[in-house]
PyMOL Python script that loads the backbone (N, CA, C, O; Angstrom):
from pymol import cmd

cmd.read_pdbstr("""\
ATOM      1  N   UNK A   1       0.838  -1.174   0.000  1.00  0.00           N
ATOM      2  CA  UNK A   1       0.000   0.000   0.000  1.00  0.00           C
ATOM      3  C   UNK A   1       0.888   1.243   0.000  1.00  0.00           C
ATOM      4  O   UNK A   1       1.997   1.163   0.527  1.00  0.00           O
ATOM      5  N   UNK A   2       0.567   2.139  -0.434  1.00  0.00           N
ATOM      6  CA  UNK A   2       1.039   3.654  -0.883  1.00  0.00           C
ATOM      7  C   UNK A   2       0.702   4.223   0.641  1.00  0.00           C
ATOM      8  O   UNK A   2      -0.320   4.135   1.321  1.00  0.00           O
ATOM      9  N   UNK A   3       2.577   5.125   1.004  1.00  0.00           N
ATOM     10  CA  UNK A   3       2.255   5.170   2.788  1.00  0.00           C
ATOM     11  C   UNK A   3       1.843   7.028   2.137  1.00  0.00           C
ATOM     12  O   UNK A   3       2.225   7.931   2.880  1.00  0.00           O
ATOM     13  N   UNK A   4       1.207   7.379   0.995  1.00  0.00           N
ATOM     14  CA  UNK A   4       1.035   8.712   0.587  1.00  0.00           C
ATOM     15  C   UNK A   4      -0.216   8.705   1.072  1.00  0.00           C
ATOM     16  O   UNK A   4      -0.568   9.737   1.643  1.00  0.00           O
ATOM     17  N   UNK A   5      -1.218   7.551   0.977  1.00  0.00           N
ATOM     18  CA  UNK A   5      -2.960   8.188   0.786  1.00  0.00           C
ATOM     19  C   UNK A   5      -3.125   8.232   2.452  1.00  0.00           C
ATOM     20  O   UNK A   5      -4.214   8.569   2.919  1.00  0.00           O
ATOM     21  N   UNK A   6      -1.940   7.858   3.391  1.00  0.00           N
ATOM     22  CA  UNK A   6      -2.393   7.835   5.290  1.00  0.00           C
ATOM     23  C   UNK A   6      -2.459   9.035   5.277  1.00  0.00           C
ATOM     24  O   UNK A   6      -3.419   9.439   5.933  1.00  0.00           O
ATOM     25  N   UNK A   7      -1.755   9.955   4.736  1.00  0.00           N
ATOM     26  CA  UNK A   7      -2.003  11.521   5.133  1.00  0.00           C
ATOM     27  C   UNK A   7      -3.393  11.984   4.182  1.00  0.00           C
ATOM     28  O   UNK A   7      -4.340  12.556   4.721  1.00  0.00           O
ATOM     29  N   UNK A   8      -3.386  11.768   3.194  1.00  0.00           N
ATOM     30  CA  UNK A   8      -4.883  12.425   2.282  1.00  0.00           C
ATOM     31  C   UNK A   8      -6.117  12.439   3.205  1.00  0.00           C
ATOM     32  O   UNK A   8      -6.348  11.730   4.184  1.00  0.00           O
ATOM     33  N   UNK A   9      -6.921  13.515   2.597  1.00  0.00           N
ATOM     34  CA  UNK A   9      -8.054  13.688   3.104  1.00  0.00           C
ATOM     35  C   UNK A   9      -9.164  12.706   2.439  1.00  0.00           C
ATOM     36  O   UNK A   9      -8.929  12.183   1.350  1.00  0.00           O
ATOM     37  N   UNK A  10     -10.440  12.463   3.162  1.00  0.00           N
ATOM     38  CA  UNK A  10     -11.683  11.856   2.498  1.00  0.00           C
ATOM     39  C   UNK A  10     -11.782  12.272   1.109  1.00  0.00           C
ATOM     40  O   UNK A  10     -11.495  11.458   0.231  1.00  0.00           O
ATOM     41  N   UNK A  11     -12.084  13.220   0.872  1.00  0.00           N
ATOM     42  CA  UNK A  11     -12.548  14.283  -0.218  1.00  0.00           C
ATOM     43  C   UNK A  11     -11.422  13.479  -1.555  1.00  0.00           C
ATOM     44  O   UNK A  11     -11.716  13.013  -2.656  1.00  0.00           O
ATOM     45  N   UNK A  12     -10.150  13.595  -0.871  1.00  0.00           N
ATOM     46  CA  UNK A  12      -8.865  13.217  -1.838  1.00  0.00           C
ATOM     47  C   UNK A  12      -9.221  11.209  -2.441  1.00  0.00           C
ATOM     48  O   UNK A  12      -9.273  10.575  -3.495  1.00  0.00           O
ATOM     49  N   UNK A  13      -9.300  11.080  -1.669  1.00  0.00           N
ATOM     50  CA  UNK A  13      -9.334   9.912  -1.246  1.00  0.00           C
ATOM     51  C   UNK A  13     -10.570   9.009  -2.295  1.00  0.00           C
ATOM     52  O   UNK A  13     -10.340   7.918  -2.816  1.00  0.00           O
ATOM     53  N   UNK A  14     -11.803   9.744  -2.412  1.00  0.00           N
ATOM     54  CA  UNK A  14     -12.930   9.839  -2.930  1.00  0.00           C
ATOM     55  C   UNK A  14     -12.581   9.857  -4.242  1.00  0.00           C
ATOM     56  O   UNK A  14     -12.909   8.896  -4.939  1.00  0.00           O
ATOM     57  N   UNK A  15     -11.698  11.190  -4.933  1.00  0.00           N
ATOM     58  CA  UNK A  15     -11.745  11.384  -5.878  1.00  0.00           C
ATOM     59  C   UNK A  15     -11.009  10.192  -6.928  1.00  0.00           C
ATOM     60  O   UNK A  15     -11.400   9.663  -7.968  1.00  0.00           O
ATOM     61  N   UNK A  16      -9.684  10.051  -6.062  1.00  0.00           N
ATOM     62  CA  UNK A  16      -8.871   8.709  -6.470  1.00  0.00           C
ATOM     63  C   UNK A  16      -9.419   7.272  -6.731  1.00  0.00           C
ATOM     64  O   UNK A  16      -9.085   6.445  -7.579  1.00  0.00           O
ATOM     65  N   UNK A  17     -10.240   7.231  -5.876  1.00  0.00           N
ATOM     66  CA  UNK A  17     -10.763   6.048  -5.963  1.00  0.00           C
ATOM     67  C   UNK A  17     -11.619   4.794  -7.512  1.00  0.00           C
ATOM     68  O   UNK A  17     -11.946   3.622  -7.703  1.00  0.00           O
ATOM     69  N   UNK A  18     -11.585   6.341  -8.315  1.00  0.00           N
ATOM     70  CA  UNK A  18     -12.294   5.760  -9.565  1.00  0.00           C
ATOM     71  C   UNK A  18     -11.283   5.757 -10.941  1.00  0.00           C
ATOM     72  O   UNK A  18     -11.540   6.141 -12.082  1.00  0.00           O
ATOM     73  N   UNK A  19      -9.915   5.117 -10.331  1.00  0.00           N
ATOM     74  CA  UNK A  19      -8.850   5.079 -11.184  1.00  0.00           C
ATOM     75  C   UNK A  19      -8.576   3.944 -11.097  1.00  0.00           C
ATOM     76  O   UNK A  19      -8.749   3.391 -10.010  1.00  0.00           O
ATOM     77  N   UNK A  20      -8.015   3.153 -12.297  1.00  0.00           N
ATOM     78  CA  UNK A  20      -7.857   1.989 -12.608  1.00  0.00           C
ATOM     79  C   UNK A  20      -6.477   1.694 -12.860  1.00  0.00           C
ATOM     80  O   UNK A  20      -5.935   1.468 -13.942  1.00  0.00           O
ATOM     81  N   UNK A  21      -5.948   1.730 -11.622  1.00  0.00           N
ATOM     82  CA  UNK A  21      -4.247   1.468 -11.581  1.00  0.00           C
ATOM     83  C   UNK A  21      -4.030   1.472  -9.791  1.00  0.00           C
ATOM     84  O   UNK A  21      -4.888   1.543  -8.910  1.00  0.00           O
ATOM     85  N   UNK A  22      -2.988   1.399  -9.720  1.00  0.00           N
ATOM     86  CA  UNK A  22      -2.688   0.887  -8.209  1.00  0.00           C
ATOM     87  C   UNK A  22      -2.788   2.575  -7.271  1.00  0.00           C
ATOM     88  O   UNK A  22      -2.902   2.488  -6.048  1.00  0.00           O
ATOM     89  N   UNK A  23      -2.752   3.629  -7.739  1.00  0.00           N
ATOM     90  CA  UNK A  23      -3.649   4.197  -6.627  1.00  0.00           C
ATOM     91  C   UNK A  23      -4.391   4.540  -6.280  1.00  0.00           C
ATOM     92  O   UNK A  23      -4.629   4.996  -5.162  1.00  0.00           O
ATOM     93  N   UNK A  24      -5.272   4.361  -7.570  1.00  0.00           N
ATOM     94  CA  UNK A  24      -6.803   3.792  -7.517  1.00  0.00           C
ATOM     95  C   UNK A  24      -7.319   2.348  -6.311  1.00  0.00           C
ATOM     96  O   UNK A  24      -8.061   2.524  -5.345  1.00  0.00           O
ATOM     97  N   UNK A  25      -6.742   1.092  -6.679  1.00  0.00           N
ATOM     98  CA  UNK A  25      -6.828   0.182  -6.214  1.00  0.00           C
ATOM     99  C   UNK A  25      -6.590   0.470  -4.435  1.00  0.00           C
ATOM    100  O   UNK A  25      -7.378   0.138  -3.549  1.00  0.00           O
ATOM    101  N   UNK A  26      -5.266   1.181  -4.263  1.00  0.00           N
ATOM    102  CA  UNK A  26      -4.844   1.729  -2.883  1.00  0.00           C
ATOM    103  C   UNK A  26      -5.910   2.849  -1.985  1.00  0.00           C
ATOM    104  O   UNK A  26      -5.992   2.902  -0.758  1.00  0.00           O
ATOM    105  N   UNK A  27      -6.614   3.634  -2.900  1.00  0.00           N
ATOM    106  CA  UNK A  27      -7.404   4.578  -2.277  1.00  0.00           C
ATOM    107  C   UNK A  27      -8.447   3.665  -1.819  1.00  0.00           C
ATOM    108  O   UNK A  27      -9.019   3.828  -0.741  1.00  0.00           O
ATOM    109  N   UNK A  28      -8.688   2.762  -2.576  1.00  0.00           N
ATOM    110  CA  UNK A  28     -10.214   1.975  -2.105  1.00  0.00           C
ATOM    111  C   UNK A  28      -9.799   1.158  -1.234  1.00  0.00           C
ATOM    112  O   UNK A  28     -10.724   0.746  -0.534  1.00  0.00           O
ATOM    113  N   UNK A  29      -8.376   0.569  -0.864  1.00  0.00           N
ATOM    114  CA  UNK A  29      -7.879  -0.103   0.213  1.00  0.00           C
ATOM    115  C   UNK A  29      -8.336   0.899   1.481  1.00  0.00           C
ATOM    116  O   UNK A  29      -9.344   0.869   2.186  1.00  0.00           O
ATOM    117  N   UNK A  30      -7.455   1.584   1.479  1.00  0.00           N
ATOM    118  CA  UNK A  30      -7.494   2.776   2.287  1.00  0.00           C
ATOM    119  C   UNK A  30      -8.937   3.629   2.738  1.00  0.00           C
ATOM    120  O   UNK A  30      -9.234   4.199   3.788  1.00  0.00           O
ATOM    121  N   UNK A  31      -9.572   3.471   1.639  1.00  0.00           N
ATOM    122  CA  UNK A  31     -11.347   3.840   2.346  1.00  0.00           C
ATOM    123  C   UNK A  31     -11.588   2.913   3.322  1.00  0.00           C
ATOM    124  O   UNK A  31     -11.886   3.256   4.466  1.00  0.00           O
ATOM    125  N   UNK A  32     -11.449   1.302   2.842  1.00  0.00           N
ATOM    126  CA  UNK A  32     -12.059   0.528   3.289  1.00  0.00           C
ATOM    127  C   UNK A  32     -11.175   0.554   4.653  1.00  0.00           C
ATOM    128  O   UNK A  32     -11.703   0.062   5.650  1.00  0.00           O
ATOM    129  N   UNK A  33     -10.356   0.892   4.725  1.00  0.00           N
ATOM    130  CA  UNK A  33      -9.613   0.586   6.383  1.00  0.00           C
ATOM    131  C   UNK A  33      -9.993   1.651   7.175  1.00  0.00           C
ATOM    132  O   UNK A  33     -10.303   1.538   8.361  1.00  0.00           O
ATOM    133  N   UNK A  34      -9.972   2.957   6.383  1.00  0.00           N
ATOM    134  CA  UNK A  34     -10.587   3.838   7.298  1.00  0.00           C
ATOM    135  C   UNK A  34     -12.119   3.786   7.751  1.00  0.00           C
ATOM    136  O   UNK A  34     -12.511   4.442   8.716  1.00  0.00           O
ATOM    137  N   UNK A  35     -13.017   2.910   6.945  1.00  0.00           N
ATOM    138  CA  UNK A  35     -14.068   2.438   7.805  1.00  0.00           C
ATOM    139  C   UNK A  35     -14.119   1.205   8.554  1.00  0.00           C
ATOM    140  O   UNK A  35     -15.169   1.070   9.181  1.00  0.00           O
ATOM    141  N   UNK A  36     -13.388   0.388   8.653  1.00  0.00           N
ATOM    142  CA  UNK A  36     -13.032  -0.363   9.462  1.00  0.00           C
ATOM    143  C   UNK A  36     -13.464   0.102  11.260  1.00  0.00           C
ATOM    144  O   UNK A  36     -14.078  -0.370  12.217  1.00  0.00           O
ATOM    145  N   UNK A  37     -12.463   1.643  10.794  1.00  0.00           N
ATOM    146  CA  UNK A  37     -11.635   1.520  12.167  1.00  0.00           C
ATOM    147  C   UNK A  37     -12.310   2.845  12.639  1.00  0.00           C
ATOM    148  O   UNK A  37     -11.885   3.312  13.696  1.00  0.00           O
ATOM    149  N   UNK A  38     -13.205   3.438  12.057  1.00  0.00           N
ATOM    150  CA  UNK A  38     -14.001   4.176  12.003  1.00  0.00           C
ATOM    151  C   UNK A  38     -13.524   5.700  12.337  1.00  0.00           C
ATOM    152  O   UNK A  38     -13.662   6.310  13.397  1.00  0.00           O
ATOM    153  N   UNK A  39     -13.016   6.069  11.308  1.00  0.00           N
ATOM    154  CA  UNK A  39     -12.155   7.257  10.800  1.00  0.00           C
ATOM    155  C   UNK A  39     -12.911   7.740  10.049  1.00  0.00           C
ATOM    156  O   UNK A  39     -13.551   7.010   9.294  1.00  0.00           O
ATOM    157  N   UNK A  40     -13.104   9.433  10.025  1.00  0.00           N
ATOM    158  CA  UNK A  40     -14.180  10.404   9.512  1.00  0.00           C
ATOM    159  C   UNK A  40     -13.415  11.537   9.450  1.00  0.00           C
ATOM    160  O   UNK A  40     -13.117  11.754  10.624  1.00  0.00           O
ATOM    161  N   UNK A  41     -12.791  12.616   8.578  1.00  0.00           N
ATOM    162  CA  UNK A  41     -12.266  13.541   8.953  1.00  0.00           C
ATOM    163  C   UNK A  41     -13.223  14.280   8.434  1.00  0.00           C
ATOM    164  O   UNK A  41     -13.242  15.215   9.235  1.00  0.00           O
ATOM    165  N   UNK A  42     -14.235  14.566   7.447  1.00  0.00           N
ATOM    166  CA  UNK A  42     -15.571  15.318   7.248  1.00  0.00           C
ATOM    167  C   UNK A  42     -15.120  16.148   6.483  1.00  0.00           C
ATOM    168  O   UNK A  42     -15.341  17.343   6.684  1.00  0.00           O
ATOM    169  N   UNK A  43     -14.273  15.659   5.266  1.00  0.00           N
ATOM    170  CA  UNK A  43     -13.438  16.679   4.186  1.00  0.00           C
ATOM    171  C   UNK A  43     -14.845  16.312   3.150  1.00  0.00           C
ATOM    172  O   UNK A  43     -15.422  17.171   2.483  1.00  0.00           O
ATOM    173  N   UNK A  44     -15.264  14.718   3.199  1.00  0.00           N
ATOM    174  CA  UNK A  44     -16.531  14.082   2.083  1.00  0.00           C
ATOM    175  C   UNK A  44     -17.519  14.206   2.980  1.00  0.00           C
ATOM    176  O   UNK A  44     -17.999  13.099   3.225  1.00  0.00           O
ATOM    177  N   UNK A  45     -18.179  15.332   3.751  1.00  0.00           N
ATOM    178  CA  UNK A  45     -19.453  14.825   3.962  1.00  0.00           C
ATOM    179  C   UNK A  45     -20.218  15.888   3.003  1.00  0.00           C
ATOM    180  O   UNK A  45     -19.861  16.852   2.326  1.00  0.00           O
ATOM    181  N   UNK A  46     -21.243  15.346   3.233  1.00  0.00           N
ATOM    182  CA  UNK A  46     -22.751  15.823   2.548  1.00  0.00           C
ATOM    183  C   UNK A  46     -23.658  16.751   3.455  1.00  0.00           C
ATOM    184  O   UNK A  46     -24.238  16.558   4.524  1.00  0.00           O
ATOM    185  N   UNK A  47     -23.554  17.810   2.625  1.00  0.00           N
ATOM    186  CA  UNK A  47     -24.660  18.845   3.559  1.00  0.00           C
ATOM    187  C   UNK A  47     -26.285  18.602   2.998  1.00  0.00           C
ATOM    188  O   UNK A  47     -26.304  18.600   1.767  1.00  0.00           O
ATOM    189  N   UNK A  48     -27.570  18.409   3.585  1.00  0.00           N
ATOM    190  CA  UNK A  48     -28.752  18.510   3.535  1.00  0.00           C
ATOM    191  C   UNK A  48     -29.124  19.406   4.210  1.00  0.00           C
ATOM    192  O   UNK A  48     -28.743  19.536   5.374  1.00  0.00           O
ATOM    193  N   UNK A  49     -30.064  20.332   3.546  1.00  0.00           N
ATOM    194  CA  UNK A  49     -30.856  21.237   3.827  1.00  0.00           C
ATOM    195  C   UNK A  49     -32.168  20.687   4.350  1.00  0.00           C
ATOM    196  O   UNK A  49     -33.170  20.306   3.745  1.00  0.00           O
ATOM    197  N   UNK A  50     -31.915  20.746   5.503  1.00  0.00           N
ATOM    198  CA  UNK A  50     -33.900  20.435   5.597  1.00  0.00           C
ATOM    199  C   UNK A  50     -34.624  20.995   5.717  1.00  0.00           C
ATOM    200  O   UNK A  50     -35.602  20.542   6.312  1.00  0.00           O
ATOM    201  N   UNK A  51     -34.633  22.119   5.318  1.00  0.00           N
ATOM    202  CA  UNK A  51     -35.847  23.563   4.928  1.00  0.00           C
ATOM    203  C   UNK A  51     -35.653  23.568   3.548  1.00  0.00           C
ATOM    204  O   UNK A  51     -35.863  24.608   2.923  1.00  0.00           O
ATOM    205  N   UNK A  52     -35.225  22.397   2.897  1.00  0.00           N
ATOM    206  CA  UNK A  52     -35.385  22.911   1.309  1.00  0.00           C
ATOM    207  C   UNK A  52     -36.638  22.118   0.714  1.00  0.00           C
ATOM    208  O   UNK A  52     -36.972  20.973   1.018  1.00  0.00           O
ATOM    209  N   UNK A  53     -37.235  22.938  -0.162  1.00  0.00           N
ATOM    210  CA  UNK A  53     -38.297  22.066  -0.843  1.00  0.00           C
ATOM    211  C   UNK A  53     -38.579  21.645  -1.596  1.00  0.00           C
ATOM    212  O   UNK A  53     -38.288  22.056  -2.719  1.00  0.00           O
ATOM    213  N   UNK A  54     -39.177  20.777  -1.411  1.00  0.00           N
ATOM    214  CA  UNK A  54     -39.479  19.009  -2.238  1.00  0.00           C
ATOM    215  C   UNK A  54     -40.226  19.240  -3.378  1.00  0.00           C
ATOM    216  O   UNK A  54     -41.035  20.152  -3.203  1.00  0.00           O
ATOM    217  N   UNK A  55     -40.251  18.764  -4.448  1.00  0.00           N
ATOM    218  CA  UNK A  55     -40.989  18.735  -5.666  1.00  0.00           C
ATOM    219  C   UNK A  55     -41.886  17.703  -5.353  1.00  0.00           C
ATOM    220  O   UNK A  55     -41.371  16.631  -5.669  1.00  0.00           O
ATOM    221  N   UNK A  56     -43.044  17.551  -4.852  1.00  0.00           N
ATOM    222  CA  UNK A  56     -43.748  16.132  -4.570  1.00  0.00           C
ATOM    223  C   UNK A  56     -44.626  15.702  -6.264  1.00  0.00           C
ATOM    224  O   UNK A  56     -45.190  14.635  -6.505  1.00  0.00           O
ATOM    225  N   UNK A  57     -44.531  16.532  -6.925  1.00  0.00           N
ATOM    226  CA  UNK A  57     -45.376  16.031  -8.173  1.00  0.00           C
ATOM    227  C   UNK A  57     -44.217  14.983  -8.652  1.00  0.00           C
ATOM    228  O   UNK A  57     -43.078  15.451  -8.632  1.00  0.00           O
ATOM    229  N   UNK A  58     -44.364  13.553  -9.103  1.00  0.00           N
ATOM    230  CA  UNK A  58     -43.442  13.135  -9.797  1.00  0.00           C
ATOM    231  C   UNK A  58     -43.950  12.906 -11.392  1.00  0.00           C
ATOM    232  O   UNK A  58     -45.174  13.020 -11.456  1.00  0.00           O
ATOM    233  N   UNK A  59     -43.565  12.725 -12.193  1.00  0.00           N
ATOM    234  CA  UNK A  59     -43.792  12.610 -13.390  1.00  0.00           C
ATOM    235  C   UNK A  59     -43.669  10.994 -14.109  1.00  0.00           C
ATOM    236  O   UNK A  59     -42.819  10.648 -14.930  1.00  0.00           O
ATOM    237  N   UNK A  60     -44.793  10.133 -13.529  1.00  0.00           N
ATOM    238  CA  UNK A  60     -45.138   8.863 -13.920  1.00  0.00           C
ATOM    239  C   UNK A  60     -45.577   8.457 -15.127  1.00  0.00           C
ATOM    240  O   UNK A  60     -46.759   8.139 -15.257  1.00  0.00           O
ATOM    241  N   UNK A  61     -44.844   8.416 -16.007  1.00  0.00           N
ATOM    242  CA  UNK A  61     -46.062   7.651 -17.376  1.00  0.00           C
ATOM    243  C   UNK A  61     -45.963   6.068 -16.985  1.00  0.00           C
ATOM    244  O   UNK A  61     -45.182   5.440 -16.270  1.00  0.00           O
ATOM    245  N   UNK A  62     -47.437   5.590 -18.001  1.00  0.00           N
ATOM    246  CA  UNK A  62     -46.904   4.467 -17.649  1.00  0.00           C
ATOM    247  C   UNK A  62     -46.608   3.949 -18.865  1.00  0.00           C
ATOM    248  O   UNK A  62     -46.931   4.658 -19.818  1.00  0.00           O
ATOM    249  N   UNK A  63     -45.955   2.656 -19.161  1.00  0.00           N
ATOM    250  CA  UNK A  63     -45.338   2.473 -20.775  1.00  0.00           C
ATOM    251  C   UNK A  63     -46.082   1.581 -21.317  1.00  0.00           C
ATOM    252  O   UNK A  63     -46.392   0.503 -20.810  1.00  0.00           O
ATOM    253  N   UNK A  64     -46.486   2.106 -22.657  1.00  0.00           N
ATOM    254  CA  UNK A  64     -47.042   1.331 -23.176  1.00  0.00           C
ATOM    255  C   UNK A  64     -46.185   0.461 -24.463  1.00  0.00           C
ATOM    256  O   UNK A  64     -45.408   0.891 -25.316  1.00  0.00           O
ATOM    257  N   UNK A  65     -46.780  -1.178 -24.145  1.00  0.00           N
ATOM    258  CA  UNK A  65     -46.133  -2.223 -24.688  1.00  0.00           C
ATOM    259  C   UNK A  65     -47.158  -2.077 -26.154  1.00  0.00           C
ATOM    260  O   UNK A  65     -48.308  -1.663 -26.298  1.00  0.00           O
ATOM    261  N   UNK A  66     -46.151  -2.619 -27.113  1.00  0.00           N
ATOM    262  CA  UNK A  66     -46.475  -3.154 -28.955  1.00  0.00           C
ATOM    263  C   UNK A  66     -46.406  -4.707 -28.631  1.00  0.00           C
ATOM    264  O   UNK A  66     -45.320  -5.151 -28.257  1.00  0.00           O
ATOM    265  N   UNK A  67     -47.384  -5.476 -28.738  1.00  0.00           N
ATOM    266  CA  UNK A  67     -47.608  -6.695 -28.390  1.00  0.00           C
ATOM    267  C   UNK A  67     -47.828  -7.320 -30.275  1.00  0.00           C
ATOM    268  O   UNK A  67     -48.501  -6.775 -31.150  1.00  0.00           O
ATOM    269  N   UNK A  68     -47.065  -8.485 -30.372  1.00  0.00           N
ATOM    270  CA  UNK A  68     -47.260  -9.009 -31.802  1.00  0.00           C
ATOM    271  C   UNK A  68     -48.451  -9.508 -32.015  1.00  0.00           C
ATOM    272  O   UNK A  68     -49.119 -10.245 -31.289  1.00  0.00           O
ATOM    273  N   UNK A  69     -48.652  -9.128 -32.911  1.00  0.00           N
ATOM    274  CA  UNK A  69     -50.580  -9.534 -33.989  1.00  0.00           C
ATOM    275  C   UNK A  69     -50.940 -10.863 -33.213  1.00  0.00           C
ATOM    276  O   UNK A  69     -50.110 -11.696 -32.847  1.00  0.00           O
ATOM    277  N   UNK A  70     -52.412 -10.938 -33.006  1.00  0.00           N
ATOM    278  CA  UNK A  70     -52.932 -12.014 -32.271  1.00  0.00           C
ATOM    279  C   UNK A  70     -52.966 -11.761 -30.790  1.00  0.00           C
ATOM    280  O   UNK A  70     -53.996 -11.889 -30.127  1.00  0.00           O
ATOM    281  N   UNK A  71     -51.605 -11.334 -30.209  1.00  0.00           N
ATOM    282  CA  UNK A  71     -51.668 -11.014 -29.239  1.00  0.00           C
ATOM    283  C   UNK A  71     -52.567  -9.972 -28.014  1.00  0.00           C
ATOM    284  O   UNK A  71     -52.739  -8.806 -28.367  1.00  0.00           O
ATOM    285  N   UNK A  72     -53.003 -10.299 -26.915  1.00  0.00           N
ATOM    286  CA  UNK A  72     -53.989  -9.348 -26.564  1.00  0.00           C
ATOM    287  C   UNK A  72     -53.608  -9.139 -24.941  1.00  0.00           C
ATOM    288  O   UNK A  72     -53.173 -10.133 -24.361  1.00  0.00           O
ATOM    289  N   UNK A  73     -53.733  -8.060 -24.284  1.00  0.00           N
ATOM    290  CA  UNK A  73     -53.062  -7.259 -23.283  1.00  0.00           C
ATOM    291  C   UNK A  73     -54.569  -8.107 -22.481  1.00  0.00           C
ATOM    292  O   UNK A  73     -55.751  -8.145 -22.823  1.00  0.00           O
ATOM    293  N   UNK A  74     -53.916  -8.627 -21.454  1.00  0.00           N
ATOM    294  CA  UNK A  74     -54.628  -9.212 -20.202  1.00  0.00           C
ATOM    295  C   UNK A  74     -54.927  -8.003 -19.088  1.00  0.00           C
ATOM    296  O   UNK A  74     -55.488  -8.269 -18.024  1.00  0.00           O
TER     297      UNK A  74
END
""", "prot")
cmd.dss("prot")
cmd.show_as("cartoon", "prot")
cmd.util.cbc("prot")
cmd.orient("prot")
């Protein structure tokens, strides 16, 4: 393992992770140990607003199937 990603932040750490070579492979080592051991430095967290508002209309069609000749929708 790469003794570079012990010092990186979450955020760093995150970004690396979707590379397809060994410090790619090492960052996702390294996530996974830092949840192990339950390490958070809060460089990747996620802010939610909970006074923000919701779109509750969703926009459902429903799909309509082409069924072959003869065939008949039950």
């Amino acid at each position: 393992m790469t003794t570079l990603l012990l010092g990186t932040t979450d955020k760093q750490l995150a970004m690396l992770k979707s590379r397809q070579d060994t410090f790619g492979k090492d960052a996702r080592k390294e996530i996974k140990r830092r949840k192990m051991v339950g390490f958070w430095d809060g460089t990747n967290a996620v802010v939610v607003d909970s006074k923000e508002l919701i779109d509750a209309t969703l926009d459902v069609k429903e799909e309509e199937y082409v069924y072959a000749p003869g065939v008949t929708k039950t």
